[in-house]
N, C-alpha and C positions, 0 to 999 in steps of 0.2 A: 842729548845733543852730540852728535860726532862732531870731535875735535877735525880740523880741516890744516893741513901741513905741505906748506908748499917744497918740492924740490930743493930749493938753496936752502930749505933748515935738515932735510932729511937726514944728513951724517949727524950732524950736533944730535938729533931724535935720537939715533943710532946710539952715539955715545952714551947719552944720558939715560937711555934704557937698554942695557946690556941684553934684558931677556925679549929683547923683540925681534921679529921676522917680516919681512917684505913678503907679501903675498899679492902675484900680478894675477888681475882676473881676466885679461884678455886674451883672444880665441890663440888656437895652435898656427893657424896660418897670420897672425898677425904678429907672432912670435918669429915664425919663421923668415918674414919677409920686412919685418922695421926693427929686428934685433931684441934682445934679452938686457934686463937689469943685471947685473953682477955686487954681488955685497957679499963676495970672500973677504976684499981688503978691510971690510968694516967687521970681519970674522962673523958672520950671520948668514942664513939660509934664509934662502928664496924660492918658496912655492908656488907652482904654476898651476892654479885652477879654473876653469874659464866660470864666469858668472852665468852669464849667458852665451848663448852658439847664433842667437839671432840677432843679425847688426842690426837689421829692417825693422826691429822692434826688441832692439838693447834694454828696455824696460821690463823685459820680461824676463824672471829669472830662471836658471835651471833647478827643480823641484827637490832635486838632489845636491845643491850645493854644500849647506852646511853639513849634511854629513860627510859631504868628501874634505871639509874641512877637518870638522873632529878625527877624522882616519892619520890626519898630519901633522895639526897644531895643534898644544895643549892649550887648556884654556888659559894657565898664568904666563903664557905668552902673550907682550903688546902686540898686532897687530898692524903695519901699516900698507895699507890697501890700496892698489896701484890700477890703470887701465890706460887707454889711450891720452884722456884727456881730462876725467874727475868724474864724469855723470856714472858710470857703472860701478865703480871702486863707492862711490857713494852709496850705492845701492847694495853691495855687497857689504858695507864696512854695517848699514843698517842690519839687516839679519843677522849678520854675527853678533853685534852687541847684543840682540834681541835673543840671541840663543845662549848667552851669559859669557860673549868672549869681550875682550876689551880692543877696540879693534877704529883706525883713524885711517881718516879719507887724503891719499897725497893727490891734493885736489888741483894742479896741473898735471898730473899722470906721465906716461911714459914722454908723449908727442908736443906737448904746454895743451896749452887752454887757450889762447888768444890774450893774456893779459902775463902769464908767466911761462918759462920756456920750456918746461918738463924737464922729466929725467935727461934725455938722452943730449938737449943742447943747454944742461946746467953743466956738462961737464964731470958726470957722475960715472961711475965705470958701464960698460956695456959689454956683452958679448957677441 
């Protein structure tokens, strides 16, 4: 079962797991055009790998994912898995567990969800 962690716990997550990393899995132009997470102040790095490249069918993932992951994150690194809104970051945080990473869904994402406000209007750093 992936753990599911909304935005307003994410620094407390942060703190309480020192060896953890934010990994956003959404596309390059969705980076470029609604902003970056930033988690220097929380002293952590942030990997940007896209889960999937197709929005029209986001369920489907890139074949090569988890190994662009192993390429970046070790495995006794927490993962907390980040996207627009929770459905992709879900989807990726499954695979990684399944490939033996320990890995949690921040299940209002960058933008919220419709019930929590995401990263970017929790007031959480941005670039």
């Amino acid at each position: 079962m992936i753990k599911e962690i909304k935005s307003s716990e994410a620094k407390q997550f942060f703190q309480d797991n020192s060896n953890s990393v934010l990994l956003d899995v959404r596309t390059e132009n969705e980076w470029k055009t609604e902003g970056k997470p930033k988690t220097s102040e929380f002293n952590l790095k942030t990997h940007f790998i896209t889960v999937s490249y197709d929005l029209s069918n986001w369920q489907e993932a890139d074949p090569s994912f988890v190994e662009k992951v192993k390429k970046e994150i070790k495995k006794d690194n927490q993962i907390l898995v980040m996207c627009a809104a929770g459905g992709r970051s879900m989807i990726a945080a499954k695979l990684l567990n399944e490939a033996g990473f320990v890995a949690h869904n921040l299940s209002d994402g960058y933008n919220g969800n419709g019930q929590d406000p995401g990263w970017k209007n929790a007031g959480l750093p941005t670039e």
